[in-house]
N, C-alpha and C positions, 0 to 999 in steps of 0.2 A: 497708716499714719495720716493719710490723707484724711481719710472719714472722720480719724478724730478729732486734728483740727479745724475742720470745716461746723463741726458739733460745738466744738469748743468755744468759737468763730461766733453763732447762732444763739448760744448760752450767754455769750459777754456783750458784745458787742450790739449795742442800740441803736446811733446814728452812723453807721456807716466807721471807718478807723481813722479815727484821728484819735491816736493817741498823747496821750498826757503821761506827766513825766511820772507818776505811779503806775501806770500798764507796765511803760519802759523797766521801771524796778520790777516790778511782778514778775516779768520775761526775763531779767537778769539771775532773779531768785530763782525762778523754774530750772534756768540752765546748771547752778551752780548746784541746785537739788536734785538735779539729773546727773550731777557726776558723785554726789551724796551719798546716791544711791546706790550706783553699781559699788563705789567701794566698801559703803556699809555692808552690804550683802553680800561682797566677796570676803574680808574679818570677819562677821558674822559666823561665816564658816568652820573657821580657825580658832576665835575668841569666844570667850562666853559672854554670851549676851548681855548678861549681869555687870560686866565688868566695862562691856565696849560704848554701852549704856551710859555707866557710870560716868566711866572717861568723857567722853563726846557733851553730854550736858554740863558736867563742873566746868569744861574748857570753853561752852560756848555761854554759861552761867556768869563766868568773871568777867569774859569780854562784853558781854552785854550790860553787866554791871560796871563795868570802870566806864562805859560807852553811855550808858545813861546818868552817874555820876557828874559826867563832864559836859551833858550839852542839854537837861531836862532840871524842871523845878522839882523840885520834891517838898510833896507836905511838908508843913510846920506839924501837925499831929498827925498821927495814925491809930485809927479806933479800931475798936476788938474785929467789926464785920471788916474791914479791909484785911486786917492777918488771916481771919478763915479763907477769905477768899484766894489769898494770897497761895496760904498753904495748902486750899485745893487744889487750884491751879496749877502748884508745884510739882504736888503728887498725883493728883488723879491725871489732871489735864494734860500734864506732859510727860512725866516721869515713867509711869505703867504703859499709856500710852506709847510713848515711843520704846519703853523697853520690849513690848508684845510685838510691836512693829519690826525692830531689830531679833527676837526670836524667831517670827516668822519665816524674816528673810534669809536666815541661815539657815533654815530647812529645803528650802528652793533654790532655783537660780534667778541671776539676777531677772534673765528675762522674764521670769513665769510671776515674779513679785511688781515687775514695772507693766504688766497686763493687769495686773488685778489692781494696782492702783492708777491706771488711768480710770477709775469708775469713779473717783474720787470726786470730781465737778457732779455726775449724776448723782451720788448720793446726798450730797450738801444742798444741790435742788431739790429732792424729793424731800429732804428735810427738812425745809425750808418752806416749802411746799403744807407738807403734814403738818410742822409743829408752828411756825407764826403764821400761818395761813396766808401764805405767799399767792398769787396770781402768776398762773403760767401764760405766756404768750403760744403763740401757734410756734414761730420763733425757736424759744424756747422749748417746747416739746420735741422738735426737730432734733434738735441741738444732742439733748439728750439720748432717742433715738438711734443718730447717727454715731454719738458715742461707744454705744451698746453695739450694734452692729460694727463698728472698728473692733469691737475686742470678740464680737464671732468670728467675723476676717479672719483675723489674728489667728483665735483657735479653732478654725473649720476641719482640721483632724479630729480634734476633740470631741468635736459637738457632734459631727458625722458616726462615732464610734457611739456616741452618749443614743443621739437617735438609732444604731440597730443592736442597740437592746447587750454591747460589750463591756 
């Protein structure tokens, strides 16, 4: 854990921490999607995916909808490219996605699913990286790095069995 946030630390962090009141939410959402997590993936179990999916989005769907209702503008019009986008969004960008995500984690346990998504900041920078032609800092490369290295830690049974050849 350490390695990770030290990585994670090196990935965000520019000037030094002085946080502002988006980190504060960020940290907020991290904790609340770290108890997301383990329960997702423990119904996962139990439930079909299909269904827990289903559930979990329509109930954070309305509330985000009566939540944006009540405190955002909304277009006077909406053209055809805003509904494509919209209904991508829906389906591809969150829908499949998180219903694969909720598949997944009911195959495993919670912990072997919260290893493999801490790679999540490293991927999003290599991506970042590859597809807008991001500039990595020395910083940054560390950051990264150090993250990879927390999830050998993590599975150094693993990787020990992987390297003799079991």
């Amino acid at each position: 854990l350490p390695l990770a946030i030290a990585g994670l630390a090196l990935l965000s962090l520019r000037n030094g921490f002085t946080p502002d009141p988006g980190q504060w939410y960020f940290l907020g959402a991290a904790v609340l999607l770290s108890f997301t997590f383990i329960l997702n993936g423990r119904a996962a179990a139990r439930i079909s995916a299909l269904a827990l999916s289903a559930i979990q989005l329509l109930v954070v769907g309305m509330f985000c909808l009566l939540l944006s209702a009540l405190t955002e503008d909304w277009p006077d019009t909406i053209t055809p490219t805003m509904w494509l986008w919209l209904i991508l969004s829906l389906t591809i960008g969150t829908s499949v996605r998180f219903l694969l995500q909720t598949y997944a984690q009911g195959l495993t346990s919670p912990s072997h699913a919260a290893v493999i998504m801490i790679l999540e900041p490293v991927w999003t920078t290599v991506l970042a990286f590859i597809w807008f032609g991001e500039t990595l800092s020395a910083s940054q490369l560390a950051g990264c790095s150090l993250i990879f290295a927390a999830l050998l830690v993590n599975r150094w049974r693993a990787v020990q069995k992987l390297l003799r050849g079991r």
